[in-house]
MIPA-11481 format. One record per residue (C-alpha): x negated, y negated, z. Coordinates in steps of 0.001 Angstrom, whole numbers, plus 524288, in hexadecimal, padded with zeros to 5 digits. Layout:
XYZ...
This chain:
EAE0713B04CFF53EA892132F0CF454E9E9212C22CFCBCE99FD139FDCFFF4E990313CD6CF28EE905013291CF143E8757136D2CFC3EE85FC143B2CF3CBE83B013F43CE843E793013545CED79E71791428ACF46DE737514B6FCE829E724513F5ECDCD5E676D146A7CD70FE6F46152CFCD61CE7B5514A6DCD035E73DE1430ACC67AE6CA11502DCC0BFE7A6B1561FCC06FE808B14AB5CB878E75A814936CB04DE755015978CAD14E834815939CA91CE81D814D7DCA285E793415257C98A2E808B15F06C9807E8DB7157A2C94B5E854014FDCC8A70E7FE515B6BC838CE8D9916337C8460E936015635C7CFEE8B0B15671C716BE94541633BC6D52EA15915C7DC722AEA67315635C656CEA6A016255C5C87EAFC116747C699BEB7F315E2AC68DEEC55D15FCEC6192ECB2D154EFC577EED99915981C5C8BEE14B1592EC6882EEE2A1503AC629CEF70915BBCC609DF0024160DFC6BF4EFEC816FB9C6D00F0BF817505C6A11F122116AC8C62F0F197916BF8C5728F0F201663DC4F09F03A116E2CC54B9F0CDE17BDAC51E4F0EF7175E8C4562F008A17443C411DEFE4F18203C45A9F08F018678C3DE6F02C81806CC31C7EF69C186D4C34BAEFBF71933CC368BF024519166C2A5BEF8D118B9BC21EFEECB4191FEC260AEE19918F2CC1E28EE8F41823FC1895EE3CF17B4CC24CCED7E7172A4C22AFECF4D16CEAC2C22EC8CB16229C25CDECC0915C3AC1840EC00C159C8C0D82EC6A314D55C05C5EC03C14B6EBFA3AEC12C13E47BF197EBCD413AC1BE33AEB9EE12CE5BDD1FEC3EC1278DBD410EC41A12DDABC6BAEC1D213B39BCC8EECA0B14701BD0C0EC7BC1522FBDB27ECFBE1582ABD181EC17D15A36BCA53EC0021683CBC73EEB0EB162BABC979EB38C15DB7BD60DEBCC4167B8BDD12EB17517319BD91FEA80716B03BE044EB01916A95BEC7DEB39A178BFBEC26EA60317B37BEBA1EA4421724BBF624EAF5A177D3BFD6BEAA5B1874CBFBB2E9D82183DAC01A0EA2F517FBCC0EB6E9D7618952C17E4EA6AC193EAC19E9EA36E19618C29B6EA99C18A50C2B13EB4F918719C1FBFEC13D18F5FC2027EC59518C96C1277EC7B5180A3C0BA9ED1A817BF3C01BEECFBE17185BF731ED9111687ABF015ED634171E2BE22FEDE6B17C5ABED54EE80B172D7BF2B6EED9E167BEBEA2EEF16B16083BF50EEE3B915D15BF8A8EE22515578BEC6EEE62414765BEA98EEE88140E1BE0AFEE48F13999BD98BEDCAD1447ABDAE0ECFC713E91BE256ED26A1447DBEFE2ED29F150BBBF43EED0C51597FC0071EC99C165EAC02E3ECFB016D52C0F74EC59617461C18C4EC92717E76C2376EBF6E181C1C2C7EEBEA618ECEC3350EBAF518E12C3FD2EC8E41883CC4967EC0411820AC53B7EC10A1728BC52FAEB4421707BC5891EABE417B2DC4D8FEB5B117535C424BEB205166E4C4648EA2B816D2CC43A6EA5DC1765DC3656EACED16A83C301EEA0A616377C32E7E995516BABC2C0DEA20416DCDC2136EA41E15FDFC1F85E954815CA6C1D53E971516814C1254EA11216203C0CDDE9C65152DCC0D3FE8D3F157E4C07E9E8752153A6C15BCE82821628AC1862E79401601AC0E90E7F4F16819C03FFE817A16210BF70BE8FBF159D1BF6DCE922115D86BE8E9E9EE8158BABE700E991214ABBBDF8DEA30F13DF9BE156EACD7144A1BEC8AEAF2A13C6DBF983EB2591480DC01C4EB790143D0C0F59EBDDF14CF7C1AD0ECB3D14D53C22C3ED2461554BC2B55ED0B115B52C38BDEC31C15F14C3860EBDE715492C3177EC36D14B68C393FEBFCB151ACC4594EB0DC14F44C4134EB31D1423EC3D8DEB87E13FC0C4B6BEAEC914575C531CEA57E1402DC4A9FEAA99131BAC4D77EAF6F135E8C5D0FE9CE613918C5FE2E9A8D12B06C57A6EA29F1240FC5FEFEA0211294FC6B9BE926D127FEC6840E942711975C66D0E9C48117F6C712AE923011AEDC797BE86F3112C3C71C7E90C0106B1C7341E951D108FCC7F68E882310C15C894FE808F101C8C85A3E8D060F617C8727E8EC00FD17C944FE82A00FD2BC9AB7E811D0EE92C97F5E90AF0ECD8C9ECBE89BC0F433CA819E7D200EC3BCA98EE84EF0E0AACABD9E8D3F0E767CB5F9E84860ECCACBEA1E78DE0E281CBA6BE6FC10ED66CB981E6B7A0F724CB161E68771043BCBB8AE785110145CC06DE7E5B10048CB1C9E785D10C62CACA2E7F381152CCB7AAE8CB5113C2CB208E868B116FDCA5E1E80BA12365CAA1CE8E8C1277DCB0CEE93EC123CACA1D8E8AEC12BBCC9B13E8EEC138B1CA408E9BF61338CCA1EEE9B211369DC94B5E94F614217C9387E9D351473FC9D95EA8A81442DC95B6EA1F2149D8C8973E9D811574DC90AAEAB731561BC9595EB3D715697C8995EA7D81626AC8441EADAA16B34C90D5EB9C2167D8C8EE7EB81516B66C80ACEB66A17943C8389EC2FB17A2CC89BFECBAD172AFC81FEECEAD16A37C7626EC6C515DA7C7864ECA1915221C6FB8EBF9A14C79C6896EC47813E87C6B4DEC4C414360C7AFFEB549140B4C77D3EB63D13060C76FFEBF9812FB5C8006EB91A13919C8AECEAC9B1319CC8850EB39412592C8A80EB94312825C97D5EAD4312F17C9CB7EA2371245DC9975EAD45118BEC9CD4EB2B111EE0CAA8FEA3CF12106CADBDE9EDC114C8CAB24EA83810EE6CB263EA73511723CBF3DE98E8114E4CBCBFE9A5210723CBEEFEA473106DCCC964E9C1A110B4CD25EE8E0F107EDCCF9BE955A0FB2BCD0A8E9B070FF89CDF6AE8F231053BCE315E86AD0F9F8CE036E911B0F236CE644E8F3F0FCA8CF352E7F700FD15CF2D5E7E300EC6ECF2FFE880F0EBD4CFBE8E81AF0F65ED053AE738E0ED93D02E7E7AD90DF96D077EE7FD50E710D1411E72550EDBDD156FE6AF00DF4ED155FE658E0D7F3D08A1E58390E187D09FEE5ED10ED36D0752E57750F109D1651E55C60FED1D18FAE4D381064DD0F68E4F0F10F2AD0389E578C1199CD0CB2E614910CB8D1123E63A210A80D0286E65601173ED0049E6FC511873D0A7DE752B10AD2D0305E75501128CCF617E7D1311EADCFCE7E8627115C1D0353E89B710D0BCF8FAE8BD3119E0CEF32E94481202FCF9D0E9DC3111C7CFA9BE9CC1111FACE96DEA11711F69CEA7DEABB111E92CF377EB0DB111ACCED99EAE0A11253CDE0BEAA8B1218FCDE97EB70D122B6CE45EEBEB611AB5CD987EB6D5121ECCCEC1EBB1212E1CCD1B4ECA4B12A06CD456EC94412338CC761EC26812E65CBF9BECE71137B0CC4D4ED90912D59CC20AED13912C53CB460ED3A313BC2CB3F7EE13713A3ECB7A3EE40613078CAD61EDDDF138F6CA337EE5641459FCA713EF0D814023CA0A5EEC1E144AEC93D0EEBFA150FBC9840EFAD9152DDC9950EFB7415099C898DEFA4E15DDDC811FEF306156D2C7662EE35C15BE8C777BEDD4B14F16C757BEE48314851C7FEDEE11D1530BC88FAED38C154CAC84EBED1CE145D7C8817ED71D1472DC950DECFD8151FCC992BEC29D14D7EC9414EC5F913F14C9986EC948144C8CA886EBDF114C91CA6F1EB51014032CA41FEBA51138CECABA7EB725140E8CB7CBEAA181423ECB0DEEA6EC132A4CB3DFEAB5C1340ECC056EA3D913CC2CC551E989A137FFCC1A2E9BCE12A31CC835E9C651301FCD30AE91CF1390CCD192E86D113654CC6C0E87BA127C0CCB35E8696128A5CD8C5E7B6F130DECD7A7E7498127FECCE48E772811B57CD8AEE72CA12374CE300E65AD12567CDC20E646B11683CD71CE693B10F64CE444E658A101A5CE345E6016105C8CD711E6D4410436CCFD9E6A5D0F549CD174E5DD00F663CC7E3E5B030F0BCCBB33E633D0E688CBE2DE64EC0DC9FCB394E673A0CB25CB495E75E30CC37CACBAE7C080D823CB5A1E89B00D2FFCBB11E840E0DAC1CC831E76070D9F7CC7D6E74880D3BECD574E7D5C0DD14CD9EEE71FC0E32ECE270E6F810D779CE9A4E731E0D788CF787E7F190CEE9CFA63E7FB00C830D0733E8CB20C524D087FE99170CD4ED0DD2EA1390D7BED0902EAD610CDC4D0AA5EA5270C2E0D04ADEA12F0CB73CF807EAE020D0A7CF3D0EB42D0C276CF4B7EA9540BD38CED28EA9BF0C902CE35FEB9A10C7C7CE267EBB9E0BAB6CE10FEB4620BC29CD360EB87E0C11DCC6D9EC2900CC9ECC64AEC48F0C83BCD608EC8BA0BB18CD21AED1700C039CC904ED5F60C925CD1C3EDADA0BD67CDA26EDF4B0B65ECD0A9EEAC00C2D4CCDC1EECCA0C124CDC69EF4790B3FACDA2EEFD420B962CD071EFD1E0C851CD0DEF0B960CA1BCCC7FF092F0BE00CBFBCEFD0C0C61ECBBBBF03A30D459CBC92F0EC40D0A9CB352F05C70C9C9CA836EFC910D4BECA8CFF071B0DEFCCA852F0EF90D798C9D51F02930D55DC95FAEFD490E43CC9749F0C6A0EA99C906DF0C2D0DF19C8610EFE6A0E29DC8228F04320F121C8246F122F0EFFFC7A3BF0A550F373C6EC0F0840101CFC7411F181E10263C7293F14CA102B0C637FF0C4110D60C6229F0C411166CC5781F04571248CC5AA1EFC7B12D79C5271EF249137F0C5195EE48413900C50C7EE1A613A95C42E8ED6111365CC38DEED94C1283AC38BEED30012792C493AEC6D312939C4025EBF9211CC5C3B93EC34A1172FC2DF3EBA6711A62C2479EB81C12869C29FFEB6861335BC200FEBFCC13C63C279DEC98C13055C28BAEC71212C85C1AC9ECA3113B80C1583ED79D13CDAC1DAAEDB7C13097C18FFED9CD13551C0B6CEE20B14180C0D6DEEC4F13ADCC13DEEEDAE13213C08C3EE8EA139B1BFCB2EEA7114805BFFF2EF63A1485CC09FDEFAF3154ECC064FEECFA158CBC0EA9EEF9114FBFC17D1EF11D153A6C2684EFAC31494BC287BF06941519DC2379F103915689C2B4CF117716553C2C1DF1C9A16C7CC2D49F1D9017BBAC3093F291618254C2DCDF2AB118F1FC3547F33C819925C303FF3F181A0B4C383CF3C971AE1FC396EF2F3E1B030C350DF33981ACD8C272EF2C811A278C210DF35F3192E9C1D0BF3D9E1976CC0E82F386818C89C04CFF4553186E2C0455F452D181DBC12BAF379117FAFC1038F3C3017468C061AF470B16F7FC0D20F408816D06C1AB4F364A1669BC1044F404E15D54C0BCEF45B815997C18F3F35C315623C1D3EF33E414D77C117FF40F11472FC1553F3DC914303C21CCF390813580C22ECF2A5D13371C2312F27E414285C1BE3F217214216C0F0AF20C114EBFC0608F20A615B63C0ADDF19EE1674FC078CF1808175B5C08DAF0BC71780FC0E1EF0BE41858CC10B1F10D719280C17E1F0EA219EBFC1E09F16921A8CEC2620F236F1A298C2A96F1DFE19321C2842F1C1318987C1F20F161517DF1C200EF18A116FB1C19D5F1128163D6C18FEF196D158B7C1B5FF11E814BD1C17E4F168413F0CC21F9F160C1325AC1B1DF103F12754C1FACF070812817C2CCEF06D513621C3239F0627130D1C3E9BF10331253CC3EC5F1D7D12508C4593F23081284CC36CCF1C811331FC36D7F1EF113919C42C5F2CBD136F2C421DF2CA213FE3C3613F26A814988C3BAAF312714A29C466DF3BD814B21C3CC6F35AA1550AC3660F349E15BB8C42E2F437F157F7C4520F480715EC2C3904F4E5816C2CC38C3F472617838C3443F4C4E17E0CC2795F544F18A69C266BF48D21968EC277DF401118D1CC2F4AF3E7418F23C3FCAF35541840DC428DF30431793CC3B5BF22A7173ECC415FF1E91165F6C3DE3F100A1645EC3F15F03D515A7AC39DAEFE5F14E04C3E81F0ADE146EDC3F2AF11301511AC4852F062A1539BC50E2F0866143F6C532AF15A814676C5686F136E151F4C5FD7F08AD14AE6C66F1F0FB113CAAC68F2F19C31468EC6E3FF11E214D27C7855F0B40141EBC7BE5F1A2D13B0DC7F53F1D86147A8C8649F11091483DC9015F10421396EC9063F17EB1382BC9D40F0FB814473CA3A0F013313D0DC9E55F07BA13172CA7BAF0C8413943CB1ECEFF2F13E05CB283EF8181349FCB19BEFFC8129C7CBB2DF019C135C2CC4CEEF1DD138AACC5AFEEC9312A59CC59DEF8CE1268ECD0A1EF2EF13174CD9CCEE5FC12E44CD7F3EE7AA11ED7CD9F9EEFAC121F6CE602EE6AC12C96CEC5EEDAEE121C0CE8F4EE2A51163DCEF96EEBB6119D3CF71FEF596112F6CF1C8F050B11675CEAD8F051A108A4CE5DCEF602107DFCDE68EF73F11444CD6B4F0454110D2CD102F000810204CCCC2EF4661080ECC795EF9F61112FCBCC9F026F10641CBB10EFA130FB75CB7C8EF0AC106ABCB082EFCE010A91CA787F00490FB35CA66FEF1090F937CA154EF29D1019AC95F9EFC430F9E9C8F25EF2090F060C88FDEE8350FC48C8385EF3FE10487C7E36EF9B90F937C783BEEC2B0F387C72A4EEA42100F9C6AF4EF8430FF1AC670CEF6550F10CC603DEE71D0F5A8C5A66EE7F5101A2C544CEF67010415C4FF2EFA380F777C4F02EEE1C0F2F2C477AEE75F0E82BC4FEEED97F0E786C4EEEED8040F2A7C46EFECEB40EE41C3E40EC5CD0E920C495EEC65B0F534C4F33EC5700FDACC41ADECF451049FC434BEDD6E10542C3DFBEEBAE103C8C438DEF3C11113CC439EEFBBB1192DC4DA3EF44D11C0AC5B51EF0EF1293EC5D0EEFBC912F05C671FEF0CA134C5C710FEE9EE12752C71CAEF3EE11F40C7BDCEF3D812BB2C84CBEE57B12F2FC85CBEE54F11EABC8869EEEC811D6EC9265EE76612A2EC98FAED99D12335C9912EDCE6115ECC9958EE51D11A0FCA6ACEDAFF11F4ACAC9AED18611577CAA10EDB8210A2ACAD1CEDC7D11250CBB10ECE4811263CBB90ECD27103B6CBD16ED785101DCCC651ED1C410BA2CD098EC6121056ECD08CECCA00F711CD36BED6140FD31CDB66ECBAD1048ECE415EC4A60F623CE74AED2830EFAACEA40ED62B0FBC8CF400EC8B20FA0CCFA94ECB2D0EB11CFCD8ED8B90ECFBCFF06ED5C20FA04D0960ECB500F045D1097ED42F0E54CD152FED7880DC35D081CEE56F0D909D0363EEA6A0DF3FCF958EE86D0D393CF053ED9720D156CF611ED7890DF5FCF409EDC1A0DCB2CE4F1ED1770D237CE30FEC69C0D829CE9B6EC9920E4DFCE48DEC9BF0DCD1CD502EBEB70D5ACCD795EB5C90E0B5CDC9BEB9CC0E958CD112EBDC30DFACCC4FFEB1790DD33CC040EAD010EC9DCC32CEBA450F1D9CBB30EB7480E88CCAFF4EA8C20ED88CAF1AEAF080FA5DCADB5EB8A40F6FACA3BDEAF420F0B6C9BD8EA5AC0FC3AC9CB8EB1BD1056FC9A11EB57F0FDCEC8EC5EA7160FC45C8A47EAA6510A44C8943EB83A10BD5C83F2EB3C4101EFC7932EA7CA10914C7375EB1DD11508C7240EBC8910A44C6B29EB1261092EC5FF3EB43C11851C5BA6EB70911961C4E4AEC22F12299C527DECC9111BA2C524FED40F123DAC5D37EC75B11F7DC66DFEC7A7110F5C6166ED64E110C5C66AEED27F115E1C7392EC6B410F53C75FAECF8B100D0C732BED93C104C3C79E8ED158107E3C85F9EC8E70FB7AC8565ED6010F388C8605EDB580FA08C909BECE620FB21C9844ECD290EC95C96D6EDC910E8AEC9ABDEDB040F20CCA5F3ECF050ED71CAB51ED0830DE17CA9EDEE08F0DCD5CA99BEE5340E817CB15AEDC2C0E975CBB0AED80D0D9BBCBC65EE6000D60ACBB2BEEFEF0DE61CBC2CEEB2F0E86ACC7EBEE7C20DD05CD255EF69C0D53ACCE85EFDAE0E283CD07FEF4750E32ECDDF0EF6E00D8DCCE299F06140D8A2CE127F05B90E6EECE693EFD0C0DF83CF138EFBC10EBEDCFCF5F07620F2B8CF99DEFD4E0F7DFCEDADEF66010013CF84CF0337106DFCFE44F03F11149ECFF19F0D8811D3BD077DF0531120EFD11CEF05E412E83D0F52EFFAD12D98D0246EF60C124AFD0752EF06712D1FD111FEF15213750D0634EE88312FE6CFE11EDF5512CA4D08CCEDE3F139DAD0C16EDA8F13E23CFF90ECF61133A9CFF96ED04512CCBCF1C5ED5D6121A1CF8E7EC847117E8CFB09EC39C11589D081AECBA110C91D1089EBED3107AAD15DCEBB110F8B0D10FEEB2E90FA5FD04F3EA7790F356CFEBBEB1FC0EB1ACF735EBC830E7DFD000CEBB340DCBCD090EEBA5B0E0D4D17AAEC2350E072D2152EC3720D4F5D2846EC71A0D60BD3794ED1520C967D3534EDF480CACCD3352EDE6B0C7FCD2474ED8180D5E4D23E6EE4080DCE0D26F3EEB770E16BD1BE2EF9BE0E20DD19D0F05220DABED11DFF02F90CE82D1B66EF5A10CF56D18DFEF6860D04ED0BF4EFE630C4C6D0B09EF6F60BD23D1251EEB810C149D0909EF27E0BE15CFC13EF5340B127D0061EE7270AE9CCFD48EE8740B340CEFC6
């Protein structure tokens, strides 16, 4: 099917190409409008206590909500106390433009927003308009009012005025999210087209996987912009989208050139050293050798770009927006680079030919690769195994079950850290040090915590329609500020049958103290008069989410083991592969979750990495076991396609191992290395939640593509030996019969078929085999 695919796209490549390149630029222009789109959300679970909770408050509040926070500061010596100073920020304040600002209310209104010593104090602004994406835009524009940058006179002499709170915070953010992505992409192309130089040893064949990156990414961009008008898209979903999009292409860029260069020179040694037969015999080379990359590599790209989306679907069984938002926009790019490996590229070989081999440079690992060899099929892949990731590859042969138990006992040692792990929520602090927005919360977390968002709130909802008596109201008071970890409480407000209190957690809001407060708070009885007592703010929504994701933990793995074991299974063949696989996938993890584990909460290398130790947000270790699975998968189908093909054309099980290693070692670590080329421009955000990722992903894309799949895969091979290829028969034939299983035909990369007994295959021949080994 795929090698008719090919024969279409080669007739209509014209057609393709104009297609791509028209949606290309329509994705691009559609992105330039995604980030004001995007929402700074997506950690609460709909439903929970603390999300009725916050509601509540609203409801009961009303106008005391803020949206962003205007912290002022004076040197020493002065006050904001200043009758001088507060006119000239009421002045200030009244001349915010009233289309935009709902009301604002100044520390001269509300004590609370005044510190101590008097030289800090906060300005709340409500905006009027509810929809994230045109609040992100007003507070802009309010914010230049209130900073002097609209060109209006500041007049409010020796102030430092800084901002905090939702809003604010959300423009800082998106702000930092098109910088980094911006330099990600600066960093990245040019480091990746030299990787690519030197892999291909020309310049024509290492641009293609670049082109199939850049619609990669601005797939994934136009993407998350259509999925924006649907739903709640996460504006983090944007770095992390863009990752998988320009990575996964990239890398099915270079395994679909790679084979069919491999295809097209081997086609010109069996045609004769003259390439004999005209323009139209080359051209029926080109078409042939696309139809074998297609139905080889094509075949593996698209198995891997739906095991990918498998992997990723697991988010989608979480309730919290962000998680889901990821997992949609990352199945959605995903298929994006697919397709286009299979469809862009081909095209754009079809129309170079031979031409893929131009502009070939002196230091290219491959740049005689268009010579014609004279030698064999069985003489090249011995020559080609017996080097490098081949000889390694035999090597693990002598002592598969020695190398299996250090790797495995190495991998859950490097991963006991991960049993430590303290969780938390995305909050100001992901933003770099030194950051205004950072810089301002801090300062009304520590000078004006009355304002703070970091209290607790607690709703107490009357019985029968009646609004709490004042006396329970005090007592229930009393029995907050006696739990352990509650500071003072206050009265914040009430309307109707509630009343609110602000109950203020010491120490970290988002430490295991706190949290534990919260749920004895949430433990305690409601007072006589009182029906329900909510428990809501930052410190509860941490609770309620660390909760759901525990709950749908078990159904993200069901998920996720369930869709990658059919999909191995229907691509092999085999009960034994697919099972081993999320095995040894799962087993590769350990080192990346407990690397993030050691850095950034328990302080290692924090200040080479400018950042700072603290808990690790609660959605980060599930959105990485979701990518990092499917990538991990990624690698092993394409080693495990090149072992079935040797295996399927007459090798032993452990011969099949080295060939299969030694034709794809060197190929897999170009692609890690390009992947992590990637994955590290993205580590060198200044967000700290995308520094965390981005490390954590380079480790485990480097243990999985050297340890796991050098190492570990070809032991656990080779002491599976054929049994690793079983399958009832009744599944087999189901798998062959719904044609993702590769042909059984001998392949470019196997070795042929010998008509000798040491052809045959079976246990005895196997033996026989392995004695060689």
């Amino acid at each position: 099917m795929l090698a008719r695919w090919a024969g279409l796209v080669v007739r209509r490549r014209w057609w393709v190409l104009s297609v791509a390149a028209a949606l290309a630029v329509l994705a691009g222009v559609a992105s330039t409008t995604l980030t004001g789109r995007l929402d700074q959300g997506g950690y609460d679970v709909p439903g929970s206590e603390s999300v009725r909770a916050n509601s509540a408050v609203a409801r009961t509040l009303g106008g005391h909500g803020v949206d962003a926070l205007a912290v002022y500061t004076v040197p020493a010596g002065r006050s904001m106390r200043d009758p001088a100073t507060v006119r000239a920020v009421q002045r200030k304040v009244a001349g915010l433009p009233a289309a935009k600002v709902a009301g604002a209310t100044g520390w001269w209104q509300q004590p609370a927003q005044l510190s101590r010593d008097g030289r800090t104090a906060a300005v709340g602004i409500r905006l009027k308009t509810t929809a994230k994406g045109d609040q992100l835009a007003d507070w802009e524009a309010v914010q230049r009012e209130l900073d002097g940058q609209s060109g209006a006179t500041y007049g409010v002499r020796g102030l430092t005025v800084r901002f905090s709170g939702w809003a604010a915070m959300g423009v800082a953010v998106n702000a930092q999210t098109e910088s980094d992505l911006k330099r990600a992409e600066l960093v990245s192309f040019p480091v990746l087209m030299v990787l690519l130089v030197v892999v291909f040893g020309g310049l024509v064949a290492a641009g293609l996987p670049l082109v199939v990156g850049g619609i990669g990414i601005v797939g994934a961009l136009g993407v998350l912009w259509v999925l924006s008008a649907f739903t709640d898209v996460s504006v983090f979903a944007m770095n992390i989208v863009t990752l998988l999009g320009l990575g996964l292409a990239i890398d099915y860029g270079l395994f679909m050139v790679s084979r069919f260069r491999e295809e097209l020179h081997a086609g010109t040694t069996a045609a004769g050293a003259d390439r004999s037969g005209g323009r139209e015999a080359d051209r029926e080379r080109v078409r042939a050798a696309l139809a074998v990359a297609m139905r080889t590599s094509g075949r593996t790209v698209l198995v891997s770009g739906l095991t990918v989306a498998a992997a990723l679907s697991g988010l989608l069984v979480f309730p919290q927006g962000m998680l889901r938002s990821i997992g949609l926009g990352g199945i959605a790019a995903v298929i994006v680079a697919a397709l286009s490996a299979v469809t862009v590229l081909p095209a754009l070989l079809a129309v170079l030919g031979y031409r893929v081999d131009a502009l070939a440079v002196p230091w290219g690992r491959n740049r005689r690769a268009g010579r014609p060899r004279s030698t064999g099929r069985h003489a090249r892949s011995a020559v080609r195994t017996e080097r490098g990731w081949g000889r390694i590859g035999r090597v693990v042969m002598r002592q598969p079950a020695l190398v299996a138990v250090v790797v495995i006992g190495a991998l859950l040692l490097a991963g006991t850290p991960f049993l430590r792990a303290e969780y938390g929520e995305v909050d100001a602090s992901v933003l770099p040090r030194g950051n205004p927005v950072r810089t301002a919360t801090e300062q009304v977390r520590d000078r004006l915590p009355a304002a703070s968002t970091d209290a607790a709130q607690v709703v107490l909802v009357g019985a029968n329609g009646r609004a709490p008596g004042q006396q329970a109201v005090r007592e229930f008071s009393a029995d907050i500020s006696a739990v352990p970890g509650m500071g003072q409480v206050a009265p914040l407000g009430g309307k109707g049958d509630r009343v609110v209190l602000a109950a203020q957690v010491d120490g970290d809001p988002q430490g295991e103290a706190a949290q534990d407060a919260v749920r004895k708070v949430r433990d305690l009885g409601p007072p006589a008069g009182v029906d329900e007592v909510l428990v809501g703010g930052p410190t509860a929504s941490l609770v309620d989410s660390l909760q759901a994701i525990g709950d749908r933990l078990p159904w993200m793995l069901a998920v996720l083991a369930g869709a990658v074991l059919v999909l191995l299974f229907l691509a092999f063949g085999s009960g034994v592969v697919p099972v081993k696989a999320v095995l040894l996938s799962g087993l590769s993890l350990t080192a990346s979750f407990g690397a993030v584990v050691w850095i950034f909460q328990e302080g290692h290398l924090t200040g080479l990495l400018n950042t700072e130790a603290g808990p690790i947000d609660a959605s980060i270790p599930v959105l990485m076991l979701a990518v990092l699975f499917g990538l991990s998968t990624d690698y092993e189908l394409f080693l495990l396609s090149r072992i079935a093909e040797a295996y399927r054309s007459g090798a032993s099980a452990k011969e099949a191992v080295v060939i299969g290693l030694g034709r794809t070692g060197g190929l897999i670590s170009a692609a890690a290395l390009l992947l992590a080329v990637v994955v590290g421009a993205f580590a060198l955000s200044g967000l700290k939640f995308m520094k965390l990722i981005g490390l954590g992903m380079l480790i485990a894309i480097a243990v999985d593509a050297t340890i796991v799949r050098g190492l570990l895969v070809p032991a656990v091979l080779a002491l599976l030996g054929g049994a690793a290829w079983w399958a009832p028969r009744p599944l087999a034939r189901l798998a062959h019969r719904l044609a993702l299983e590769g042909p059984s035909e001998p392949g470019p990369d196997g070795p042929e078929p010998d008509p000798t007994p040491d052809s045959e295959t079976g246990p005895e021949a196997d033996r026989e085999r392995a004695a060689t080994f």
